[in-house]
C-alpha positions in Angstrom: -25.2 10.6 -21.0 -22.8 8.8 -23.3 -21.1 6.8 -20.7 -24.5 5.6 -19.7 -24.7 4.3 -23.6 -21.2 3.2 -23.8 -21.6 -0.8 -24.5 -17.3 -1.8 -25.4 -14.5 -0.1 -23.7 -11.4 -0.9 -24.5 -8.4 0.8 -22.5 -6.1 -1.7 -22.9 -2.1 -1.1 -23.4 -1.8 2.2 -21.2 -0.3 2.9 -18.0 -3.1 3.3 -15.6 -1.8 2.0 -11.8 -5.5 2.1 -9.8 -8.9 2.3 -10.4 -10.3 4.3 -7.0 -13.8 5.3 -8.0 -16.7 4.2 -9.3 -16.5 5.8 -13.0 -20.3 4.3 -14.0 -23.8 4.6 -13.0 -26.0 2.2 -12.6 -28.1 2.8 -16.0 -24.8 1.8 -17.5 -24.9 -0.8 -20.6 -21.9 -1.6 -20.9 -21.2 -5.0 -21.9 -17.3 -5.3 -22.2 -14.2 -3.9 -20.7 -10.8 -4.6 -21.9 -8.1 -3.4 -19.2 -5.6 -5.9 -20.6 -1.6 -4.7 -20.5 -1.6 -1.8 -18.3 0.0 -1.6 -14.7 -2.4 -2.1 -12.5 -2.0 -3.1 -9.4 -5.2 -2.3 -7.7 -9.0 -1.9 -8.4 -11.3 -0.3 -5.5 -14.5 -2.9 -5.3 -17.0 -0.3 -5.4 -15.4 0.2 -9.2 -17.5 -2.7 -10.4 -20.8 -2.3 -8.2 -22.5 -1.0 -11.2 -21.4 -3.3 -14.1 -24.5 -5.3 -13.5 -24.4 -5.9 -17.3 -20.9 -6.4 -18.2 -20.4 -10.2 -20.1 -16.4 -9.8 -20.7 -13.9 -8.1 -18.4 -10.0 -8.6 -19.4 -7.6 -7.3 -16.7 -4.7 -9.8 -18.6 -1.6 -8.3 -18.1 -1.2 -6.3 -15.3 0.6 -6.6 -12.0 -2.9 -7.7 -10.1 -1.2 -10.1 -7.1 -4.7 -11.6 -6.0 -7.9 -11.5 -7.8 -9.4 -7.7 -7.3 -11.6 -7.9 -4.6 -15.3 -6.9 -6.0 -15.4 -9.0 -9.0 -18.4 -10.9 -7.6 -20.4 -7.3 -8.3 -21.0 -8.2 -11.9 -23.5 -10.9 -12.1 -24.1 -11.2 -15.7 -20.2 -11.8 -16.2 -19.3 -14.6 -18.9 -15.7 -14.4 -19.5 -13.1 -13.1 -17.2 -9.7 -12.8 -18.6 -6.9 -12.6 -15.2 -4.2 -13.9 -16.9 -0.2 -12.8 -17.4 -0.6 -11.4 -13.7 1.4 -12.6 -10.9 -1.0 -14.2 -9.2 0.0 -16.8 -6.3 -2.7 -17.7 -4.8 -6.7 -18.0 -5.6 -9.4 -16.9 -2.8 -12.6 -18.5 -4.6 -14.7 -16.2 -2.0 -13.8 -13.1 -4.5 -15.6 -15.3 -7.0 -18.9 -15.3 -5.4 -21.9 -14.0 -7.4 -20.2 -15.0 -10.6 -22.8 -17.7 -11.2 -22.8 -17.2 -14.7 -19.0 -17.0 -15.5 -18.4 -19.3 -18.1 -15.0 -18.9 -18.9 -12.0 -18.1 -16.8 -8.2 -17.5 -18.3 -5.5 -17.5 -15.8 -2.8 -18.2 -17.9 0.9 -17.4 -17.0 0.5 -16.8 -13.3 2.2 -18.4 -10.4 -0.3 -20.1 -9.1 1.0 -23.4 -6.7 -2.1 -24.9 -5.8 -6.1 -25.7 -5.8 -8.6 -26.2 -3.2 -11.7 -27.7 -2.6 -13.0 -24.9 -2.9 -11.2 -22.6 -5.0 -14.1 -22.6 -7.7 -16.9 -23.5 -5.8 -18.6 -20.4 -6.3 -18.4 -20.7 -10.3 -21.3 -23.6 -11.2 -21.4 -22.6 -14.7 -17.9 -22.4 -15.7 -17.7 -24.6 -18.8 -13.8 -23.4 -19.9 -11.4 -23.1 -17.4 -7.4 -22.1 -18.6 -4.8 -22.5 -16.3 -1.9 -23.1 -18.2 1.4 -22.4 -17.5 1.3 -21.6 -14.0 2.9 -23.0 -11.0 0.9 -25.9 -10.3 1.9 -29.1 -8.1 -0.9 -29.7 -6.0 -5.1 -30.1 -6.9 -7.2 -31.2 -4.5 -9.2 -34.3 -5.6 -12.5 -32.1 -5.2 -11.1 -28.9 -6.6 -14.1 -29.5 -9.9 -16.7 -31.3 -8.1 -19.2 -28.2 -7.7 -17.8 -27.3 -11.9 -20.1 -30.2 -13.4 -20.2 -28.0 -16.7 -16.6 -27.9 -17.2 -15.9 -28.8 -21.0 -12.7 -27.7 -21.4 -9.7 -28.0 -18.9 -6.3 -26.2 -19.8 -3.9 -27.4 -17.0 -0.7 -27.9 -19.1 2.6 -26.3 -18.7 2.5 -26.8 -14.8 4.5 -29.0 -12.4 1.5 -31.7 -11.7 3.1 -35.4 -11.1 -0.7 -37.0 -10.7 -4.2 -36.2 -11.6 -5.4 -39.0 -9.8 -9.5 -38.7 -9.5 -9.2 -35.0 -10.5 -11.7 -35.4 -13.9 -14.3 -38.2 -12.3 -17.0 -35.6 -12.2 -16.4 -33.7 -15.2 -19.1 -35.7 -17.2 -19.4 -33.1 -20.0 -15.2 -32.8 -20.4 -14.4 -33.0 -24.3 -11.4 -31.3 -24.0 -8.3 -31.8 -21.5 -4.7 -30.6 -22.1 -1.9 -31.6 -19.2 0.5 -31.7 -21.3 4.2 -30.4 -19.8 3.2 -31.4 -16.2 6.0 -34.1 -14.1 2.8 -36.8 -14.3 4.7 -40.4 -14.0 1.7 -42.4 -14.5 -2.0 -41.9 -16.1 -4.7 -43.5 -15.3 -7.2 -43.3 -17.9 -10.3 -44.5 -15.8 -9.4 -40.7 -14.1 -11.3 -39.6 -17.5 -15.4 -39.7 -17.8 -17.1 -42.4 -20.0 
């Protein structure tokens, strides 16, 4: 079967709405699905069950309000691409199984805020891009289970401290929080 072959997919910049049913089998190979641009507001979980092998998955674009429920399916994910969505709020329990993810984009969302445990269930993440959202509050142990983290993207938001947010970050080369409200750095905050 051909889908069974399929390894890119790229459906990006249509109208679809939903995705109710699971489309692959589980012989699938497919290694990345671009969704990015449509209008979708809703993906049933059992949509991803057998994307055991899928590595990128972009869903940028859309008019997702949470992240889709199910994601946690696809094991060997390594990027996941959820931004220009109107997300509000992040439930890091849709992120579990997802231990290999190691990049996430949420760019241009409305997120307000991160918990302790909003990306506890992502240990590999090593790029993490949440740039120009809605941000005011981090908890101070928001990346203390994200010791991989190279690269932070947290500018564009409405942060007025990062106070102890970096400290265990040991392998951060890169950090942008630029166009926050931050009145004061303090640069021991940053990893020697």
């Amino acid at each position: 079967c051909i889908r069974d072959r399929l390894k890119v997919l790229n459906l990006s910049f249509n109208k679809l709405r939903s995705l109710d049913r699971p489309f692959f089998t589980a012989e699938n190979a497919l290694v990345q699905l671009s969704l990015e641009s449509n209008v979708l507001i809703n993906i049933d979980p059992q949509f991803f069950k057998d994307l055991s092998n899928l590595q990128d998955l972009n869903l940028s674009g859309n008019l997702f309000t949470d992240v889709p429920a199910g994601i946690g399916y696809m094991h060997s994910l390594k990027s996941l691409d959820l931004g220009k969505n109107n997300i509000h709020f992040i439930d890091g329990t849709k992120f579990e199984g997802l231990t290999n993810l190691l990049g996430l984009r949420m760019v241009d969302n409305f997120i307000t805020n991160l918990t302790q445990t909003t990306f506890y269930h992502l240990p590999s993440l090593q790029i993490l891009n949440l740039a120009s959202n809605r941000l005011k509050y981090i908890h101070k142990n928001a990346f203390t289970h994200n010791t991989m983290i190279h690269a932070i993207r947290l500018n564009n938001n409405q942060l007025e401290n990062s106070f102890g947010l970096f400290k265990s970050l040991k392998l951060l080369i890169w950090l942008d929080i630029g166009f926050n409200h931050i009145h004061e750095f303090n640069f021991n905050d940053i990893p020697i």
